[in-house]
VEXGUFI-14617 format. One record per atom (N, C-alpha, C): x, y, z. Coordinates in steps of 0.02 Angstrom, whole numbers, plus 50000, padded with zeros to 5 digits. Example, Ala and Ser with C-alpha at 12.3 -4.5 7.8 and 13.67 -1.06 7.14 Angstrom:
506604971650390506154977550390506604983550390506424988850354506844994750357506455000250394
This chain:
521654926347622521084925747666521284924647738521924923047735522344922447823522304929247852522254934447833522674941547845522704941147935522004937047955522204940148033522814937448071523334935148057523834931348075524014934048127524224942148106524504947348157524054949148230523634948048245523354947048290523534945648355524064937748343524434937748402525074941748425525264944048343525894948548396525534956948411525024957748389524644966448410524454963348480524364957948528524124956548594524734958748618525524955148585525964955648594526184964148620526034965648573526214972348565525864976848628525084975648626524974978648692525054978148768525434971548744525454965748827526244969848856526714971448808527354974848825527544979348894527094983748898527214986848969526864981349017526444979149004526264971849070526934966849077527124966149022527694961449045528114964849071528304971049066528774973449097528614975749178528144974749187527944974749269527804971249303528064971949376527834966449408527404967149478526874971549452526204974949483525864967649493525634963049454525044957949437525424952349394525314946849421525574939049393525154937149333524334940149353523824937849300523474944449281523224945749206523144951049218522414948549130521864951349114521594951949058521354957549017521414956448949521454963548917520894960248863520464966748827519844966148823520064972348756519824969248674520344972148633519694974348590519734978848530519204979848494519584982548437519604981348360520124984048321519394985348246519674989748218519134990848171519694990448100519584989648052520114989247985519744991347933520164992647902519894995047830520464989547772520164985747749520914982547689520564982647610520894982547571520834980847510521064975247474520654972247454520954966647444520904964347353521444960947335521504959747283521534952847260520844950847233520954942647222520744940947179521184938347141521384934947087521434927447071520844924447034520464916647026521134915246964521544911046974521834909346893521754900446883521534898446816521234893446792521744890246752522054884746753522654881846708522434880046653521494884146626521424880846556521574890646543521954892846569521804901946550521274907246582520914902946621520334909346624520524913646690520584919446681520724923046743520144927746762519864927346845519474930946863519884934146942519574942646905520034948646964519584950747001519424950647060519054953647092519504959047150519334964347159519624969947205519154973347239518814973447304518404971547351518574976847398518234981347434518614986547501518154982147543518494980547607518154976847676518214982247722517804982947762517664986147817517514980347857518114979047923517864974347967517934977048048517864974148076517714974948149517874967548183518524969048230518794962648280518594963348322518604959648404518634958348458518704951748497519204953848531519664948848572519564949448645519704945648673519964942548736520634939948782520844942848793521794939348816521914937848917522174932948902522354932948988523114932648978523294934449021524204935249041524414933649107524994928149084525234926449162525964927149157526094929849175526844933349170527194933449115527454930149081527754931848995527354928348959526764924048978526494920148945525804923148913525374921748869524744924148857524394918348800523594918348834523184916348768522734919848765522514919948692521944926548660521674922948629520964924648636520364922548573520044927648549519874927648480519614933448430519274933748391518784935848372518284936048315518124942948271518224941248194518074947948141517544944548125517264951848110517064949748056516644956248010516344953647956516274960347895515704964447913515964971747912515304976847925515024980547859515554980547790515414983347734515804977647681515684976747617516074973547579515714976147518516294982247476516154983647437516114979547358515374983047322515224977547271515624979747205515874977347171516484976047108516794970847102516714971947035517484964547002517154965146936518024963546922517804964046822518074958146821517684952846783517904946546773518044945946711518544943146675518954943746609518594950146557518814957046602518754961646583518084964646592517624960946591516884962946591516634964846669516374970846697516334973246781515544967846782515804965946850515094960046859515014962146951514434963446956514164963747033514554958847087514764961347120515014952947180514874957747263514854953947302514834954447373515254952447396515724956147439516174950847499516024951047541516034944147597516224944247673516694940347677517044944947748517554938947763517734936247830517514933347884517394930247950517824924447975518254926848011518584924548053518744922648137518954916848160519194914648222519744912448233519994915748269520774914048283520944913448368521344906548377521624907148445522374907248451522494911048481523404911948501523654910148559524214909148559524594905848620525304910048596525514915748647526104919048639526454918048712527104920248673527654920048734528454926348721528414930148783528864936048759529644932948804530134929448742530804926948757531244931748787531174937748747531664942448771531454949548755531544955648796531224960548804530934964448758531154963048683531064964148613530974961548575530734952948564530774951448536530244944548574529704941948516529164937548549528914934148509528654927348506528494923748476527614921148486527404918048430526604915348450526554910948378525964907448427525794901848374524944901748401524594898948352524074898348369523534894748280522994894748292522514890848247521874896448244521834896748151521334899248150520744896448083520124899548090519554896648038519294904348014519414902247919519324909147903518824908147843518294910547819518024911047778517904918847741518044916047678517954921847620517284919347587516684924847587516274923447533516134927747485515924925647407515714929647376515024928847359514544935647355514154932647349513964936247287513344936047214513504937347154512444936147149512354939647071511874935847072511674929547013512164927147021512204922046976512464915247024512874918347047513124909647083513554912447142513754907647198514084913047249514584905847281515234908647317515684903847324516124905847403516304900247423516514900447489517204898347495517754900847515518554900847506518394898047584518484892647617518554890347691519414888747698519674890647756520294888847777520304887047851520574881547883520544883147942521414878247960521634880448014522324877348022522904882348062523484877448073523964883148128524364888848076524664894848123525034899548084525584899648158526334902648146526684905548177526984910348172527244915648203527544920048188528084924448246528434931348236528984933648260528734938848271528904945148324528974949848328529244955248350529474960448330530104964648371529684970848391529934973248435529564979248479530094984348507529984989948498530604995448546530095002648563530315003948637530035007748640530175013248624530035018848614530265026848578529975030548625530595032648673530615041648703530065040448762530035032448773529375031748834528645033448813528575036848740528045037948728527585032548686527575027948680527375022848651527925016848616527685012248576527965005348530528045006948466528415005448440528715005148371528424998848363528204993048323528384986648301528164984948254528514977948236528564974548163528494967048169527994965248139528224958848132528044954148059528074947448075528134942848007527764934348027527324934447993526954925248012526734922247950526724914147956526484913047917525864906247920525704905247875525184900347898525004894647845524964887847860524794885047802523994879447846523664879447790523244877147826522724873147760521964868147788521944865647739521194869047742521004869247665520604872847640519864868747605519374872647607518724868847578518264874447534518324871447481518164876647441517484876247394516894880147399516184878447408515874881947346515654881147278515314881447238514614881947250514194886247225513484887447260513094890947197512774886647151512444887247084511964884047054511454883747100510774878447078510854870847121511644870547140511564865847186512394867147213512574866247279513204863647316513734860947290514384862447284514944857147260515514858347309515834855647326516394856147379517114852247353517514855947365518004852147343518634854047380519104851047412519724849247445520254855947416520404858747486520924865347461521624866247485522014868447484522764870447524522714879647519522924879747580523204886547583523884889547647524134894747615524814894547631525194903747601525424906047645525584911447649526024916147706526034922747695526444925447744526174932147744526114934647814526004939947810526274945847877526264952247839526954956847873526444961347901526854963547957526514971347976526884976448024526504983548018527134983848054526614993248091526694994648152526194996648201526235002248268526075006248293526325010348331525815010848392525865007848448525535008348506525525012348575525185016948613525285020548670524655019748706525005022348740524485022448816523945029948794523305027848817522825034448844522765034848904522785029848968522715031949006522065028149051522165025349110521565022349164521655015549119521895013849110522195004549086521985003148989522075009548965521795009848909522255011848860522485006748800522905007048753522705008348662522975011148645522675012648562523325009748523523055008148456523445005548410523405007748325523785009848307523755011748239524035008048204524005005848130524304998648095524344997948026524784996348017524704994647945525014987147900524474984547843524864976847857524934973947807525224970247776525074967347696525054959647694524834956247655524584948447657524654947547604524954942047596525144936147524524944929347535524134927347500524094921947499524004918047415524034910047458523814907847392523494900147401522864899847383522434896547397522204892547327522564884247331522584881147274522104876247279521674873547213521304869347251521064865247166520684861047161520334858047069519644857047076519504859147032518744860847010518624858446964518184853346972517864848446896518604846646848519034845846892519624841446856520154848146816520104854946871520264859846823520844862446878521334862546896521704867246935521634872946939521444877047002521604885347011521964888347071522024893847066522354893447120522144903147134521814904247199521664910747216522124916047235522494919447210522984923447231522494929047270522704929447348522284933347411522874939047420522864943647406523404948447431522974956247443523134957147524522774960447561523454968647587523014973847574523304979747621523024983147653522884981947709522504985647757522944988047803522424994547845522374997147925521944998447952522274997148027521804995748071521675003148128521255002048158521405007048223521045001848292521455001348336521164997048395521255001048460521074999348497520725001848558520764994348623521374994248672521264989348715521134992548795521004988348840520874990048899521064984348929521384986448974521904981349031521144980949109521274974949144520714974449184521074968149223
C-alpha cells in the first residue's frame, strides 16, 4: 500500500537537467502522473484462512516541487479514478471495490551527478469496499531511498531506483459497527524509468515499478498479515516554471 515511495526520486529524475544548470538558484516544477498498477493482495490468517484479492487501480498524482540548487521539497497527492471489482476469497469470486489515496512529502538532495538521495513521510490508505463489510489498511510514516540516473545520447534519462519504508499502521474493520486495531508496515520498493524533454519547460516520463509490502497487524486475538505487492506504470507529464 506504500507503492508511492518512488515519487521522490521521479522529482529527482526530472529535476536532473535543473541541477545541472546554473540559469536559476530557485526554480518550481508542477508534476501530473497518471498509473495504471495491479495489485495483488493477499489477507493470510495464522488460524489458515487465506483471502486473495487482485484489484486493477487506475490512479491519478499531482505534485508540487521547489528547487534550490541541489536541494528540493515536493508535495503530492493520488488518488483512485477506477478500482476494478474482483477477488476470490478462499476460492469463492466475491464483489470488492478498491481505493487507494495517498500523501506524501519529500525532501531530496542530488550528492553527485548520478546518483541522489531522498527521504520524506507519507499517509496512505487502502480501502475495500464489499457488500457485506468493508475495511481500511491506514499507514502513515517515513520512507528513504537511492537513485541512479545517466543520461543517453543527450536525448533523455535512463533511471533506477530502490526505497523503503516502514511505518505504523491502523487497521479499520467496518461491519454493523467500527473496530480498529494497531498495525506495522514495512517494505521496499524498485523502479526503474525513462525521461525527456518536449520542449517550452515541459518534461514527460514513462515508468515502470514493483512493490513488496507487508502489513502485519491482530484481529480479535488472531494474527494476519497483508501481503501488498504492486506492478504498475505510469505516464507523467512535468512543467518547469
Amino acid at each position: 500500500m506504500l507503492i508511492r515511495l518512488w515519487f521522490g526520486f521521479a522529482v529527482l529524475l526530472f529535476l536532473s537537467p535543473v541541477f545541472a544548470s546554473d540559469d536559476s538558484e530557485l526554480m518550481f516544477a508542477l508534476s501530473s502522473e497518471l498509473g495504471y498498477k495491479e495489485l495483488e493482495f493477499q489477507v493470510i490468517q495464522l488460524n489458515g484462512t487465506t483471502t486473495l484479492y487482485k484489484p486493477n487501480l487506475l490512479t491519478l498524482q499531482v505534485g508540487l516541487t521547489g528547487v534550490y540548487k541541489d536541494f528540493y521539497i515536493s508535495v503530492a497527492a493520488e488518488r483512485t479514478l477506477a478500482g476494478e471489482e474482483s477477488a476470490i476469497v478462499n476460492g469463492s469470486f466475491q464483489n470488492n471495490r478498491f481505493e487507494r489515496n495517498e500523501d506524501v512529502l519529500t525532501f531530496g538532495y542530488q550528492f553527485f551527478p548520478m546518483f541522489s538521495g531522498f527521504v520524506g513521510y507519507l499517509d496512505t490508505n487502502i480501502v475495500r469496499f464489499s457488500s457485506f463489510n468493508s475495511s481500511v489498511y491506514g499507514s502513515h510514516g517515513p520512507f528513504a531511498g537511492l537513485g541512479y540516473s545517466q543520461s543517453i545520447a543527450e536525448k533523455g534519462t535512463l533511471s533506477a531506483s530502490i526505497a523503503y519504508a516502514k511505518t505504523n499502521g491502523r487497521f479499520t474493520r467496518l461491519s454493523g459497527s467500527e473496530e480498529t486495531f494497531d498495525a506495522d508496515a514495512s517494505g521496499f520498493s524498485y523502479s526503474l524509468a525513462w525521461s525527456a524533454p518536449m520542449g517550452d519547460g515541459f518534461f514527460y516520463r514513462v515508468g515502470f515499478k514493483v512493490s513488496r509490502y507487508d502489513y502485519d497487524t491482530v484481529v480479535a486475538g488472531v494474527p494476519r498479515t497483508a501481503q501488498q505487492n504492486y506492478n504498475g506504470v505510469v505516464l507523467a507529464v512535468t512543467h518547469f516554471f
